[in-house]
C-alpha positions, 0 to 999 in steps of 0.5 A, a space after each residue: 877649123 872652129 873647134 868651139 864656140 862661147 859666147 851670148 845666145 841670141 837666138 835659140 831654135 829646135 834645130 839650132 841657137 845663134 851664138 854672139 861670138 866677138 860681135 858676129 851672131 853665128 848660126 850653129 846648127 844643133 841637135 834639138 836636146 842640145 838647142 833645148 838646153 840654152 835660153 836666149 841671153 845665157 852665155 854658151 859654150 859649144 864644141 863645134 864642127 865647120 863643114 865646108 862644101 863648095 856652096 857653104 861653110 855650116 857650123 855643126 855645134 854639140 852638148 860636148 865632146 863625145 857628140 862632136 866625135 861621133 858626128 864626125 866618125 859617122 861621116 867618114 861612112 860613105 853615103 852619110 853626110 852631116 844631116 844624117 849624121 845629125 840626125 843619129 845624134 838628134 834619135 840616139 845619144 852618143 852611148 846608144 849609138 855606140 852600142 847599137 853599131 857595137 852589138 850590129 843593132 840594125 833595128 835601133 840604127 833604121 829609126 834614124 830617118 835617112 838611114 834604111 837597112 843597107 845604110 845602116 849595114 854600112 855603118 855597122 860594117 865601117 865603125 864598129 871598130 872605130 867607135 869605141 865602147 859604150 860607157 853605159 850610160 846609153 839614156 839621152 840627155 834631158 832638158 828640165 825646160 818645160 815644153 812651151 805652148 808653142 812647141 807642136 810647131 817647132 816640133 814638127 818644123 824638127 821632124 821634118 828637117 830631120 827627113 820625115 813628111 809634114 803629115 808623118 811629122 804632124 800625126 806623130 807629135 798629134 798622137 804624142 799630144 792625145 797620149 799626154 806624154 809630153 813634159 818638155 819640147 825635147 821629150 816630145 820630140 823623142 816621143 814623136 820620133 819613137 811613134 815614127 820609129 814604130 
C-alpha cells in the first residue's frame, strides 16, 4: 500500500495533481479544494490510498489524514466505491460527514451525487458506529487562490465527474456566475454543488 506521496507538483487539475516521486510523475486522484491547494512546481505531501481493481491500480491522495480515513471507512459500506467515496469528501469536509451520519442527516448525505435516500440509509446504518465524532469544526477547508479566468470549464469538468449531466453542471456553475458568488475555483464549486443540492 502507497500511504503517502512528496514530491514536485507537475500538473495539478480540479480532480487531480501529478506528483514528481523518484523520476515518475504519478497521477493522484483528488478532491477539488485539495487539487485547488497546490501550484504546479510547489513540493507536495499527500497521504494517499491505492485502490486496485483487476483493470487499475488509482492512487486517491488527501489534504490529510482525517480525509484518507474517512474515504476508506465510507467504502467498507456496500454499494459505495472510491468515486462516491470521493465525492462525500469533494460536497462535505470530514467533520460534516461525520456529523451528518452521526445525527441520521439523510438530507445532507442525498446532495452527494451517486448517493439516493437507500443509499444513504445505508451509510448511516453501517458507520454511525465507526466514524467517530465530529471535532466541531464541520466548515470546509478554503483555498485563498483566486478562481482564475478559466475556471467555469474545469468547474464544470468537476461536477460532471462527480456524477451530475454537463447541462445540470453548466446552469449550476451559470447561476453561481450571474449570483457573483464565486471568489475562487473551490468556492465556486461548492457554491455550484449547494444549487445542485437544491
Amino acid at each position: 500500500m502507497i500511504a503517502s506521496v512528496s514530491g514536485t507538483v507537475l500538473a495539478a487539475r480540479l480532480d487531480g495533481v501529478v506528483v514528481e516521486v523518484g523520476g515518475v510523475g504519478m497521477l493522484v486522484h483528488t478532491t477539488p479544494a485539495t487539487a485547488a491547494s497546490v501550484r504546479p512546481g510547489q513540493e507536495t505531501r499527500l497521504a494517499t490510498t491505492l485502490v486496485v481493481r483487476e483493470d487499475s491500480l488509482t492512487l486517491y491522495g488527501f489534504g490529510d489524514e482525517d480525509e484518507r480515513v474517512l474515504f476508506e471507512q465510507v467504502q467498507t459500506v456496500s454499494g459505495v466505491g472510491p468515486k462516491v467515496a470521493l465525492a462525500i469528501l469533494s460536497v462535505l469536509a470530514p467533520d460534516a460527514a461525520r456529523q451528518a451520519v452521526a445525527t441520521g442527516d439523510l438530507t445532507t448525505l442525498t446532495k452527494v451525487p451517486g448517493i439516493g435516500r437507500k443509499g444513504a440509509e445505508r451509510i448511516v446504518l453501517e458507520l454511525r458506529d465507526k466514524v467517530g465524532v465530529p471535532s466541531g469544526d464541520t466548515a470546509p477547508s478554503e483555498s485563498a487562490t483566486a478562481a482564475p479566468a478559466g475556471a467555469q470549464p474545469q468547474v464544470v469538468e468537476a461536477l460532471v465527474g462527480l456524477g451530475w449531466s454537463a447541462k445540470q453542471a453548466e446552469d449550476a456553475v451559470g447561476r453561481v456566475l450571474t449570483a457573483g458568488g464565486a471568489g475562487t475555483t473551490s468556492e465556486m464549486l461548492r457554491a455550484a454543488l449547494r444549487e445542485l443540492g437544491r
